[in-house]
N, C-alpha and C positions, 0 to 999 in steps of 0.2 A: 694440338701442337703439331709440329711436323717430324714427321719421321726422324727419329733419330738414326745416327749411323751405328756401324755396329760399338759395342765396349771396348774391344782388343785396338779400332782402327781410331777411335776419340782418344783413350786413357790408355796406354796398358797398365801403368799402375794401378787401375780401377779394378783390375779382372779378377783380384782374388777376392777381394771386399764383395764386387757383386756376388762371384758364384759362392758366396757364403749365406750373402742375405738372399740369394732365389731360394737356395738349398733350404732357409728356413721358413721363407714363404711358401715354397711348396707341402708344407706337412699338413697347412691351415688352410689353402685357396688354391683354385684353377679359374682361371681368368682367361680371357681371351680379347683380341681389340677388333675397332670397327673403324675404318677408313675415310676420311674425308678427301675428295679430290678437288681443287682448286681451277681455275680457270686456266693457269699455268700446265696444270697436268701434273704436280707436284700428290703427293700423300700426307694428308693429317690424317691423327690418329686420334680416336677415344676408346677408352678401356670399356671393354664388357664384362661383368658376372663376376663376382665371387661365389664360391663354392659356400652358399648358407641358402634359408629355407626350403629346404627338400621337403618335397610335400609329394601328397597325390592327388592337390585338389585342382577340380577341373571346373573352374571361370571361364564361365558363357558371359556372353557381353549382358542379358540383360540380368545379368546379377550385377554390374559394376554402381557405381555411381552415377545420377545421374544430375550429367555439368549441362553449364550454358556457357556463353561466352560475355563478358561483361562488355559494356559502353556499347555495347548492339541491340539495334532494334530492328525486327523483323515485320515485315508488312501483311494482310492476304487478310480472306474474308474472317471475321470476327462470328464465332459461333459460341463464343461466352466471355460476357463484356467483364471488363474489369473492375470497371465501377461497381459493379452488383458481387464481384467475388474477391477476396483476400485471401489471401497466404500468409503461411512465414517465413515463408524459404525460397528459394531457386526451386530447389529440391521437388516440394511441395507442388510447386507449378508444374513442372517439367511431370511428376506423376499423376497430376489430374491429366494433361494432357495425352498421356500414356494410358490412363482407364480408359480413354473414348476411342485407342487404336486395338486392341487385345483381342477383340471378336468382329470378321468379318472386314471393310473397309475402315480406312481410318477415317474417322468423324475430325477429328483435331492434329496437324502434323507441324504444328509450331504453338510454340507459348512464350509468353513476353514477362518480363517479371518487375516490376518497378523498388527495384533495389539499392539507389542512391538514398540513404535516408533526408541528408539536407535539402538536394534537390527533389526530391520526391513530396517531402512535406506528408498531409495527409494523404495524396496516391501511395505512399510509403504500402506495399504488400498488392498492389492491385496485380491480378493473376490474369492474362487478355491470353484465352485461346482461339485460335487461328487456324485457316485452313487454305492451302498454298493452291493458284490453279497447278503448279508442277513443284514437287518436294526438291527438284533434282533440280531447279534454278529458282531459288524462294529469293521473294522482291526486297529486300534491304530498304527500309525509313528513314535510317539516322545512323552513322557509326563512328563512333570517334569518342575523344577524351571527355567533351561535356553530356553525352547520351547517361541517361540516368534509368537506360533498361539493361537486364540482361534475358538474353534471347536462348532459344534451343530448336534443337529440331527431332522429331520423332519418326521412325518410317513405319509402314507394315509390314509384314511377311510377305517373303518374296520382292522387297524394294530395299533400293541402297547397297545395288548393286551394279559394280563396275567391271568390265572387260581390262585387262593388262595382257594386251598384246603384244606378242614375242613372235619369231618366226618358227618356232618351235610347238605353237597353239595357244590356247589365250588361255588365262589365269580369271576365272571370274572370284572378285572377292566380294564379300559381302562389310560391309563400310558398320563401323559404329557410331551412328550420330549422337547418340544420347551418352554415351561414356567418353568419349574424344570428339565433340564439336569442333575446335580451333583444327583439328586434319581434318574432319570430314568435308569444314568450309574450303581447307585448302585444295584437297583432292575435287571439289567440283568446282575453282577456279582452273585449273588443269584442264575438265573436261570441257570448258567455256575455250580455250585458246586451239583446241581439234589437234592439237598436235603437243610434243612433249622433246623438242629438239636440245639434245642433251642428254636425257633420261632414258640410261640402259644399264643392265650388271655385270658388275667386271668382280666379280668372288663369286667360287663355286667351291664347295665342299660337301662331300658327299656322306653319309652318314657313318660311313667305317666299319667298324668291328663292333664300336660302339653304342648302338639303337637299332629295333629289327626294322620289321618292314610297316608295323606300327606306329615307331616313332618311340617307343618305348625305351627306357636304357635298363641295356644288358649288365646285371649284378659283376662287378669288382671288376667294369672295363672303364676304361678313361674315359673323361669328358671332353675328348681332344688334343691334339688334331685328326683328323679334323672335326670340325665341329658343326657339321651337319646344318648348311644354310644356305641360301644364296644370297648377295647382299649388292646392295647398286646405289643409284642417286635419281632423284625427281626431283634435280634443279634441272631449271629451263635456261637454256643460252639468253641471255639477253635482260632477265628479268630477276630482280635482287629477290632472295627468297627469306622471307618472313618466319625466323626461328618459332617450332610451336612448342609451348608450355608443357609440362609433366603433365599427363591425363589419364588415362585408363593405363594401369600397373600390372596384371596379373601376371601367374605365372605363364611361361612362354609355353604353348603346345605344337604339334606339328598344324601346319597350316596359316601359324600367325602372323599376322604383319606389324612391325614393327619401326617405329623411328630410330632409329644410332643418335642417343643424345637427341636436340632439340630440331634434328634433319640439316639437312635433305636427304642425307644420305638413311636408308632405309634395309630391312633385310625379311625374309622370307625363312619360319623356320620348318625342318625336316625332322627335326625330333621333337619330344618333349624336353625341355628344360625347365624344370623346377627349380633349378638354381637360379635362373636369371629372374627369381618373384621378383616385385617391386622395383625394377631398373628401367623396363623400356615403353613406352606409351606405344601400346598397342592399337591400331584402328583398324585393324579390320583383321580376315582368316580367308582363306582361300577354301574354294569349293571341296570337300573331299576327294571329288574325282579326277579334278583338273591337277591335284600334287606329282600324278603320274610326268605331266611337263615338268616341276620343278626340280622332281630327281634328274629327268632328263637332262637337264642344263648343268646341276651338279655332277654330271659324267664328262661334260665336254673337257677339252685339253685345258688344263692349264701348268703356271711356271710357278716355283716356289718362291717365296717373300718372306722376309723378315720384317714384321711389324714391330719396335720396340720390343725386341728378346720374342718375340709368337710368330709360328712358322704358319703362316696363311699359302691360300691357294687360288693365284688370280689367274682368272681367263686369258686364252694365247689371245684370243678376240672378245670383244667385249659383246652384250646382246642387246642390240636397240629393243626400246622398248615404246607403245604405243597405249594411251588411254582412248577409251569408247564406254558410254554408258548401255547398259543390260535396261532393256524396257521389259 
């Protein structure tokens, strides 16, 4: 929705009912929102995080689940036909695929899964692993509403990795294919157009009092303001961007990359959040080394905002931002 104004200047008969119902929201939730910007230059807003599962568990990606993308079919050289092997799952497929990457090169970096059951017929389970001449542009067969495959993509160590460049140093992340396919697809259409015109961060918050230098949160301090992120958009001027689905959930650590809702707008965290489990589809985590840039940006100036009652902190200037694939 779009930024509302303040309470006092819409209602003021509203001001005591709200600051009754914050005052009782706050006993139970710390929430925070996340910004959409419009073509116009206007602010939508989606809410972030309630204050529930506090944990200390740390989800690595290749613990998540592992998806494909439905009505897609992925093309490349055939190193275990499908006619000779069946499955019962996506799942199934997507892990046989994943045994022949685990030691050494990947033998298998795509698998095809024949998951329509009417259309499928007896191909119903046929499991087709694949092997792409380049992971980082794999050749598409068929995609659309009548394709009766579901597709995936697997990388090895040390691949599936991309540069996010800022003028401040480059952010290499490392991408989740197997637990967020529908971003990882969207993030190497990105790297197909050499350029990302539109796509820079305009919130900067710095960790506070709140998280050390770890990321960690310091016992019986706030969870914000600020709230320890930097946050922007990867929509491209020009080109309608393609909402992506809930996918890989975990709890949010320092380093992680995250969609705001179903994107474009996206965010970069600097702390751990355990609170924000299960809310935002993470794809990817930045380099440990390279986070030293993202504090840095969360230093630069910025001017105070009011989000929907949440005091945010956006950039005097915003930071263009530049995709590049890591070989």
């Amino acid at each position: 929705m779009r930024r509302k104004p303040n309470a006092s200047e819409s209602n003021p008969k509203c001001v005591h009912l709200i600051i009754l119902l914050l005052g009782l929201l706050s006993c139970g939730a710390v929430y925070m929102s996340m910004s959409r910007f419009n073509n116009h230059g206007n602010i939508n807003v989606d809410k972030i995080g309630t204050l529930s599962n506090l944990g200390g568990e740390n989800v690595q990606e290749n613990e998540g689940r592992c998806r494909g993308v439905e009505r897609l079919e992925l093309w490349g050289k055939a190193v275990k036909w499908g006619s000779e092997f069946k499955v019962n799952s996506p799942q199934e497929c997507c892990k046989a695929c994943q045994d022949m990457c685990n030691n050494g090169p990947c033998l298998c970096d795509t698998w095809v899964f024949c998951s329509n059951r009417s259309s499928c017929g007896d191909r119903f389970g046929e499991c087709w692993l694949k092997k792409q001449d380049d992971t980082m542009v794999p050749e598409r067969q068929e995609a659309g509403e009548v394709s009766m495959w579901t597709s995936g993509l697997v990388v090895g160590k040390g691949e599936g990795i991309i540069g996010l460049e800022t003028e401040y140093g480059t952010l290499h992340i490392t991408l989740f294919p197997t637990c967020s396919p529908h971003s990882f697809l969207h993030i190497l259409e990105l790297l197909r157009l050499r350029h990302c015109a539109g796509c820079h961060i305009f919130r900067a918050e710095s960790r506070g009092q709140s998280w050390d230098s770890q990321g960690n949160h310091i016992k019986d301090s706030s969870y914000g303001p600020p709230y320890a992120l930097i946050q922007g958009t990867l929509e491209v001027q020009g080109l309608e961007f393609q909402n992506i689905p809930n996918e890989f959930q975990p709890s949010i650590k320092r380093g992680s990359v995250a969609w705001v809702g179903s994107g474009p707008e996206f965010f970069i965290s600097l702390a751990n959040h355990d609170e924000w489990k299960g809310t935002y589809t993470v794809f990817g985590t930045v380099r440990p080394e390279d986070m030293a840039i993202a504090d840095r940006i969360a230093e630069l100036p910025t001017k105070p905002d009011v989000w929907e009652g949440i005091h945010v902190s956006v950039l005097k200037r915003p930071v263009p931002l530049k995709f590049h694939r890591i070989n």
